[in-house]
C-alpha positions in Angstrom: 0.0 0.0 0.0 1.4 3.3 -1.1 0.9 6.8 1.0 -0.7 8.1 -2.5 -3.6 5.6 -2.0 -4.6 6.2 1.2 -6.0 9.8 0.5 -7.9 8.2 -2.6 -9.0 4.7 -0.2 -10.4 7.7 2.4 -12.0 9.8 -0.5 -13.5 6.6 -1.6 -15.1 6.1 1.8 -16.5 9.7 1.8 -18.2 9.1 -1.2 -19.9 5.8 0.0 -20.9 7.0 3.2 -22.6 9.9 1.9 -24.3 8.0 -0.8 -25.9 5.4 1.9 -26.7 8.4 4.1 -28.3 9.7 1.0 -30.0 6.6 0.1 -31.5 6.1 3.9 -32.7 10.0 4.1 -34.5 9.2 0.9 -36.3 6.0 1.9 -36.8 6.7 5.9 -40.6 6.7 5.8 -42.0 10.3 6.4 -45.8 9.2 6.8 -46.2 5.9 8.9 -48.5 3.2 7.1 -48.5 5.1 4.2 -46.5 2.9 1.1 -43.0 3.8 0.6 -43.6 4.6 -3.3 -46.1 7.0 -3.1 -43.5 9.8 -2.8 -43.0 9.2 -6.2 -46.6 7.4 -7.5 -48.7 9.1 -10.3 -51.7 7.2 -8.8 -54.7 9.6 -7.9 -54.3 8.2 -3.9 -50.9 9.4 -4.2 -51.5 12.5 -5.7 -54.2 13.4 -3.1 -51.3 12.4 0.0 -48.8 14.4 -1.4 -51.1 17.3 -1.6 -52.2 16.7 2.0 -48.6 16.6 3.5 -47.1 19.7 0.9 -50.2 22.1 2.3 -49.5 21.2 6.0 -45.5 21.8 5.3 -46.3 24.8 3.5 -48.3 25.8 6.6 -45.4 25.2 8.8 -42.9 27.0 7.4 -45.4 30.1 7.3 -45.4 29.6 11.0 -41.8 29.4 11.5 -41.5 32.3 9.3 -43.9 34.4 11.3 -42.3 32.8 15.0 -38.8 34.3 13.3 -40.4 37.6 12.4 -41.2 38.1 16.7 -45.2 36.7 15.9 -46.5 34.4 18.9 -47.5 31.3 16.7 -48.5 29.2 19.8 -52.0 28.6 19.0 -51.4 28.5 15.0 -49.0 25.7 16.1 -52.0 24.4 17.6 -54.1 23.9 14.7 -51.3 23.0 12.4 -50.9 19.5 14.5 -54.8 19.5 14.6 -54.5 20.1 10.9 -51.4 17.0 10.8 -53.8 14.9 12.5 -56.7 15.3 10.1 -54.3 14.6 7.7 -52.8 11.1 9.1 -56.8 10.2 9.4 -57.0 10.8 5.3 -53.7 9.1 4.9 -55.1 5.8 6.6 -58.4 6.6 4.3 -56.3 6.9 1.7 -54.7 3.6 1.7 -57.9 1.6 2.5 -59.6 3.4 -1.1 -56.1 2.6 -3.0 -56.8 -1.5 -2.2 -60.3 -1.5 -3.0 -61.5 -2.5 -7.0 -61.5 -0.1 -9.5 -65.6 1.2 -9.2 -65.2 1.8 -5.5 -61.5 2.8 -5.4 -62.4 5.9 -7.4 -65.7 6.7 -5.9 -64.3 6.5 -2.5 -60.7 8.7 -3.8 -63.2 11.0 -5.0 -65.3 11.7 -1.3 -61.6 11.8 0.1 -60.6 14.6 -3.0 -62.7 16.9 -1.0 -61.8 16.1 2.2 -58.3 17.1 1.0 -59.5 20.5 -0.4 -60.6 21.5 2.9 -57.4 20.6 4.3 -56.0 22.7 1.9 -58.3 25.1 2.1 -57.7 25.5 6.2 -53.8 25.2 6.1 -54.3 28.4 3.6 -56.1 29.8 6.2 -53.3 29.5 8.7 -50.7 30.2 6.4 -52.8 33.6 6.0 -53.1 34.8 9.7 -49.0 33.8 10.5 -48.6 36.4 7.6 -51.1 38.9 9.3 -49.1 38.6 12.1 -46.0 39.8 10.8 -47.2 42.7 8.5 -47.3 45.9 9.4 -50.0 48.1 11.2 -51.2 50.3 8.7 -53.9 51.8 11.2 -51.2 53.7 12.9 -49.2 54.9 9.8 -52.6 56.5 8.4 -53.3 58.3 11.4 -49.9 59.5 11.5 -50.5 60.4 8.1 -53.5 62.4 8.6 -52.3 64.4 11.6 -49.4 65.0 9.6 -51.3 66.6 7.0 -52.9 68.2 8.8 -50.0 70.3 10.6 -49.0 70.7 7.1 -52.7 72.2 5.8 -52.5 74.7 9.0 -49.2 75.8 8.0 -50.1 76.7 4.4 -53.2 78.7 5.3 -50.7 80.1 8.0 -48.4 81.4 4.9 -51.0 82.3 3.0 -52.5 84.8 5.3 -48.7 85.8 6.1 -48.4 86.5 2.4 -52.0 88.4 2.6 -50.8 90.8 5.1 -46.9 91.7 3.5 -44.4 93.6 5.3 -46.4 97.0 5.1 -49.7 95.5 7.0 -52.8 94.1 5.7 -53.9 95.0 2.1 -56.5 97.4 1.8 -59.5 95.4 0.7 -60.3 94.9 -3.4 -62.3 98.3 -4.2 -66.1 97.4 -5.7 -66.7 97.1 -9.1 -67.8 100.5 -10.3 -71.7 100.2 -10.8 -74.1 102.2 -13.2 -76.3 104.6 -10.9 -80.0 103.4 -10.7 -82.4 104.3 -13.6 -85.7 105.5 -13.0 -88.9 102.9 -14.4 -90.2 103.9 -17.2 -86.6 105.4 -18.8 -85.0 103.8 -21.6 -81.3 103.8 -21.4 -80.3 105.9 -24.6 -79.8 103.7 -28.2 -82.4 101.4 -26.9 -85.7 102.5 -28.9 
């Protein structure tokens, strides 16, 4: 054995023990009782799992997002294992309508589609309030806002009234238009036969 082929033997090693670390991470089974190869199914049961599970991770990385931004998340955590466990149930639902013959199989995958939607449609929901959490509060900005303008509408009239006055005092005020001195009835005005 040389000293050059120890470095390669070692390198060698690296490789395989990363590839088998690899290869367990990718088959360790995520869902109990749910098969292996659904990860990677096109079936319609399949399809309907992985929608589950990708709605309630979506929802929980919302939540971590928001329990990152400062947000208390406690009770969104909460309904996200409720959620998780709703799931699970339609997992083992799931599996029992992907063993049963073809007429059945798809009415039942079909009662369980919308059973998923509302999943989905929840989750969202959650997503949407851990985002609510960490945006900002507008309501104080636009009062802000309004008080700001209007200091700033007081300080124009202020100005313009400054600029009414000028450095010599007030202006005298606007004379009246000159007006035609009343004519008695019965006169015409002269030109107007």
């Amino acid at each position: 054995m040389t000293v050059a082929s120890i470095p390669m033997e070692g390198a060698l090693l690296a490789v395989g023990v990363v590839t088998a670390g690899f290869l367990v991470w990718r088959l360790r089974r995520r869902h109990p009782g749910v098969p292996r190869g659904w990860q990677t199914d096109q079936s319609h049961a399949a399809d309907l799992h992985r929608r589950l599970h990708r709605c309630i991770d979506r929802t929980r990385h919302g939540i971590a997002r928001a329990a990152g931004r400062g947000a208390a998340v406690d009770r969104l955590m909460t309904l996200t294992e409720d959620l998780d466990a709703q799931a699970r149930g339609i997992d083992a639902q799931l599996v029992a309508a992907s063993r049963l013959p073809s007429m059945p199989r798809e009415r039942s995958l079909r009662d369980l589609r919308y059973r998923v939607i509302e999943v989905e449609k929840l989750a969202a929901r959650v997503d949407e309030i851990a985002v609510e959490l960490t945006s900002p509060v507008l309501g104080a900005a636009d009062a802000g806002l309004r008080d700001l303008q209007l200091r700033i509408d007081a300080l124009e009239q202020a100005r313009r009234e400054a600029h009414e006055i000028g450095p010599d005092g007030p202006k005298p005020a606007p004379l009246p238009e000159p007006t035609e001195p009343p004519r008695p009835e019965g006169e015409e005005r002269p030109g107007t036969a």
